[in-house]
C-alpha positions as CSV (number, residue, x, y, z in Angstrom):
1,X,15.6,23.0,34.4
2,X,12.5,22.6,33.1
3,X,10.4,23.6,36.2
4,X,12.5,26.0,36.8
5,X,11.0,27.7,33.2
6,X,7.8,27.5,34.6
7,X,8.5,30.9,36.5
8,X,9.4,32.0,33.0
9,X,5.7,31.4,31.7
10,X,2.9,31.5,33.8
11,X,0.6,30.5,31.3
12,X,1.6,27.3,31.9
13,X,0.3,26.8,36.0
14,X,-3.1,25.9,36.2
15,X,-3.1,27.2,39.8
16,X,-1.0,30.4,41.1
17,X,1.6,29.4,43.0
18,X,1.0,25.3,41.8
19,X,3.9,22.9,41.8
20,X,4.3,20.9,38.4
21,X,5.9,17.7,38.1
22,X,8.4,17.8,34.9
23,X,5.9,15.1,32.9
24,X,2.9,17.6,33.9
25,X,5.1,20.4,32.4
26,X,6.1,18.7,29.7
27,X,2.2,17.5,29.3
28,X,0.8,21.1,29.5
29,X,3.6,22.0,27.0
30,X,2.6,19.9,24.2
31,X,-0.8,21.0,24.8
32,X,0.1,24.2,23.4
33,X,-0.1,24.7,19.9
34,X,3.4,24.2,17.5
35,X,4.0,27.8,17.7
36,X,4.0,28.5,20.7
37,X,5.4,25.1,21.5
38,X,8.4,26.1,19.5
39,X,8.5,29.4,21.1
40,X,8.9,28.0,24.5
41,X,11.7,25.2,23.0
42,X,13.6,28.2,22.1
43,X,13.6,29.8,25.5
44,X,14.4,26.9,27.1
45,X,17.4,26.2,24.7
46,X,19.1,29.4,25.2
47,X,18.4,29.5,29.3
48,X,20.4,26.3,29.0
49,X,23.0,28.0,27.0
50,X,23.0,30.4,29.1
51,X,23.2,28.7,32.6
52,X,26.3,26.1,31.0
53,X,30.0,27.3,32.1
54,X,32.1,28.2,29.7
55,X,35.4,26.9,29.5
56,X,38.1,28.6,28.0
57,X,39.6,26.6,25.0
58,X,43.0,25.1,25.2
59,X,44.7,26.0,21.7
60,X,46.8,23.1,22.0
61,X,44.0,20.1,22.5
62,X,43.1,18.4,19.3
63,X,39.8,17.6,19.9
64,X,37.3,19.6,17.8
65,X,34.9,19.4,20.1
66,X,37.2,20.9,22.9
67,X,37.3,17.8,24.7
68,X,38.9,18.1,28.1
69,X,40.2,14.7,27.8
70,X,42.6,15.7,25.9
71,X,43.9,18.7,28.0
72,X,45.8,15.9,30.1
73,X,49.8,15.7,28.0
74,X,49.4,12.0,30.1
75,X,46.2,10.7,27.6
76,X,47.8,12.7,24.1
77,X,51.0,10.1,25.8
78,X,49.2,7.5,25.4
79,X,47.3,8.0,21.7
80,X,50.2,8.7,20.6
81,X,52.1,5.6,21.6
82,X,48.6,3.6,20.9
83,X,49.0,4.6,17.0
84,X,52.7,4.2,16.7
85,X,52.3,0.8,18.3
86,X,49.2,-0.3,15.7
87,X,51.6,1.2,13.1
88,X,54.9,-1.0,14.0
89,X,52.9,-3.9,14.0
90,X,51.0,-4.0,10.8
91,X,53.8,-2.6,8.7
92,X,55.2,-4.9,6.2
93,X,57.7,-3.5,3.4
94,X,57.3,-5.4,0.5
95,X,60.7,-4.2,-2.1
96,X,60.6,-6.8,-4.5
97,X,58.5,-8.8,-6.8
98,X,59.9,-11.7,-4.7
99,X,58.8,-10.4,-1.3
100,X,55.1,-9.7,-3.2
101,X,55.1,-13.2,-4.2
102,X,56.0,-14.4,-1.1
103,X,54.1,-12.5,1.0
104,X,50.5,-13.6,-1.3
105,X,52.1,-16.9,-0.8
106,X,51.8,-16.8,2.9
107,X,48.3,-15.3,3.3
């Protein structure tokens, strides 16, 4: 990704047509002063934005990030069951003072 950016700014090659390493782009980029530093940071960030597939989002996964995981009706399945289980289990109904009492009684 990054070398590929390199075509973007020749500024950067000591050399015309010179093959940079990443750490020797990365080197020759901190070089550079903050501004243009962050100029470059900018351009790199939105040819990544660019060059990442979209995916179209599924209206019914709950994820807020969009997380395919959660495209598969198997894996909602199993949160699903995963909470109700955890909720069975720790669910104690406590309807009188007696129960209370007995129940502190017990810990």
């Amino acid at each position: 990704m990054v070398q590929s950016w390199v075509v973007y700014n020749p500024s950067l090659r000591q050399k015309e047509n010179e093959t940079m390493t990443t750490t020797a782009i990365l080197k020759a980029i901190n070089a550079l002063p903050t501004a243009e530093r962050m100029k470059i940071v900018e351009q790199v960030i939105h040819t990544i934005r660019l060059e990442m597939p979209k995916r179209k989002k599924n209206p019914n996964n709950p994820s807020p990030s969009d997380d395919p995981w959660f495209d598969d009706p198997r894996n909602i399945a199993i949160v699903k069951e995963a909470i109700q289980s955890a909720k069975d289990e720790n669910e104690i109904v406590l309807s009188s003072k007696k129960d209370i009492k007995e129940f502190f009684a017990n810990l």
